[in-house]
C-alpha positions, 0 to 999 in steps of 0.5 A: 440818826442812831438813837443815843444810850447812856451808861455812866456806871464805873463798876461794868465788867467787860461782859456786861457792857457786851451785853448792854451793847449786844441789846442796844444794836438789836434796837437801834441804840448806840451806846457810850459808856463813861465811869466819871459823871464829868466826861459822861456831861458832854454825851448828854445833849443826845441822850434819849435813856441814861442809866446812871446814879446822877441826877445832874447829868438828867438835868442836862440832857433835853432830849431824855426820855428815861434814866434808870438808876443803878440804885434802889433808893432815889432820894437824890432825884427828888428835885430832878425836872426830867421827872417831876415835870412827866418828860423822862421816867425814873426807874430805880434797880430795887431787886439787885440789893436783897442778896447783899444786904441781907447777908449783912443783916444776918452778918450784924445780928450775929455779931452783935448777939454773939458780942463779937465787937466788945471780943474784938476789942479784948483781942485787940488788947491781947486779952484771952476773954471767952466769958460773955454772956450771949444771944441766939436767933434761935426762938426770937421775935424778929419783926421785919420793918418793910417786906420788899426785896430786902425784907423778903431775902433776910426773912428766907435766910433768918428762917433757918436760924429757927426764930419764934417768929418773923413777922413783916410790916409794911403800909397794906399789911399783904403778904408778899411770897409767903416769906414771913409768919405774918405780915401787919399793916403799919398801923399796928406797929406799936402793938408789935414792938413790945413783943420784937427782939430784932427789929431790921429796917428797910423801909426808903427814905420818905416824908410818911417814914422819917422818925417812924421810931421815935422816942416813943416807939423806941420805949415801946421795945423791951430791955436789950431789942436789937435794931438793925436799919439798911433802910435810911438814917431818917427812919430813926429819931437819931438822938432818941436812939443813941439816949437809949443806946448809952442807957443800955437799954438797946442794942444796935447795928447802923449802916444808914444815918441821918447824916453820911459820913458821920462828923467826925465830931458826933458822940456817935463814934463813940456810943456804946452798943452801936456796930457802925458800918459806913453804908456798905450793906447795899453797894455795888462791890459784889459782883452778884449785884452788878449782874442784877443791875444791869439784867433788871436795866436790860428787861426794862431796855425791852419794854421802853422798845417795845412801849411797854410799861416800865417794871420798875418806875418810880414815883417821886411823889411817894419816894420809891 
């Protein structure tokens, strides 16, 4: 009996689900592509390697051994058995999102300085403004909470806008390629915010980082810091953040939150110096992205083959 790959992932092109069938007959997989997680549930009693965003249809699947998930982030699986209790592995497409999001970070930083929602707003009132004060990237300090995939990218691209400087955080304090001034282990983070005029957040969504900008952190920045998180809501004590907003004191560009979507009830909608965006930063609607998902899938389909570790396991306990 043929081994049995699942893909259930709606965004595939014609050319990627040849190149999924191409390598899955080199290695004696058959595979069944479904776009809804209802239709791809009666495929899972079979299913030795799942690659879908869903942890239920894992839960269904007695005879998986590995999913990957088309996204970065796994907060959704942290109760899923296949993987906490070592049956199946978990690896995540962390790698495929850096080129998307960063262009986002850079998209809202330069709206945000340049005032370009309260223009918009002028615009929209048919009133000719060109009057607002504005801010550079040039000679900032931007401080890059998380130097992963995401944190690299946006550190290559703000560097040609000629910042002070781009110094990274994140918990050993190692540099990764080189990308950054310097990078400081997490530890020093509240000697690093008084001297941050960009703060971008990228960190995942764990215990050890819920609220790591708390109330006080969030005091620590100086009068008129922008922070920009693509990261996850719970990063950031929402409530200490929006007091700070709707003081002035602040400035922010939000994709993430603690709760998605916002209640259509939450004063939220309405803070000023907020630029929200509904966690578009790192979706799979640029083509780019979708590429990478699925080559990132297929170097780990060659390693699970050949029984080598798999490049980009996740572990649950710590979240990523």
């Amino acid at each position: 009996m043929r081994r049995q790959l699942v893909v259930q992932l709606p965004v595939l092109a014609d050319c990627h689900r040849q190149r999924i069938e191409a390598a899955a007959a080199r290695q004696g997989f058959t595979v069944s592509f479904f776009e809804k997680e209802e239709a791809a549930a009666g495929a899972m009693a079979e299913a030795e390697i799942l690659l879908s965003a869903s942890p239920r249809l894992a839960d269904r699947a007695p005879l998986l051994r590995w999913q990957c998930t088309p996204s970065a982030g796994v907060d959704q699986f942290a109760s899923a058995q296949p993987f906490l209790s070592g049956r199946a592995a978990l690896t995540n497409s962390s790698g495929a999102y850096g080129v998307t999001i960063a262009e986002h970070v850079i998209m809202v930083i330069l709206e945000m300085l340049r005032r370009q929602p309260e223009y918009n707003s002028f615009i929209s009132r048919q009133e000719w403004r060109q009057d607002l004060p504005i801010r550079s990237i040039l000679g900032s300090r931007v401080t890059l909470l998380g130097t992963g995939d995401i944190g690299r990218q946006a550190a290559l691209r703000l560097r040609g806008f000629l910042p002070q400087s781009l110094i990274g955080v994140n918990r050993s304090g190692k540099s990764p390629a080189g990308c950054f001034d310097r990078v400081v282990p997490a530890a020093q983070l509240d000697a690093l915010l008084p001297e941050t005029d960009i703060l971008i957040i990228s960190l995942p969504g764990t215990e050890e980082a819920r609220h790591m900008l708390d109330a006080r952190r969030l005091s620590l920045l100086p009068e008129g810091a922008l922070i920009v998180n693509v990261g996850r809501g719970s990063v950031i004590d929402q409530q200490a953040l929006e007091k700070e907003l709707r003081a002035g004191r602040l400035l922010a560009a939000l994709d993430v939150f603690e709760q998605e979507p916002i209640p259509a009830e939450d004063p939220l909608w309405r803070c000023p110096n907020l630029l929200i965006t509904s966690h578009v930063a790192g979706n799979m609607t640029l083509p780019y992205t979708v590429e990478r998902i699925v080559s990132l899938f297929l170097e780990d389909f060659e390693n699970y083959c050949a029984g080598r570790p798999l490049a980009r396991q996740v572990d649950l306990r710590i979240g990523y």
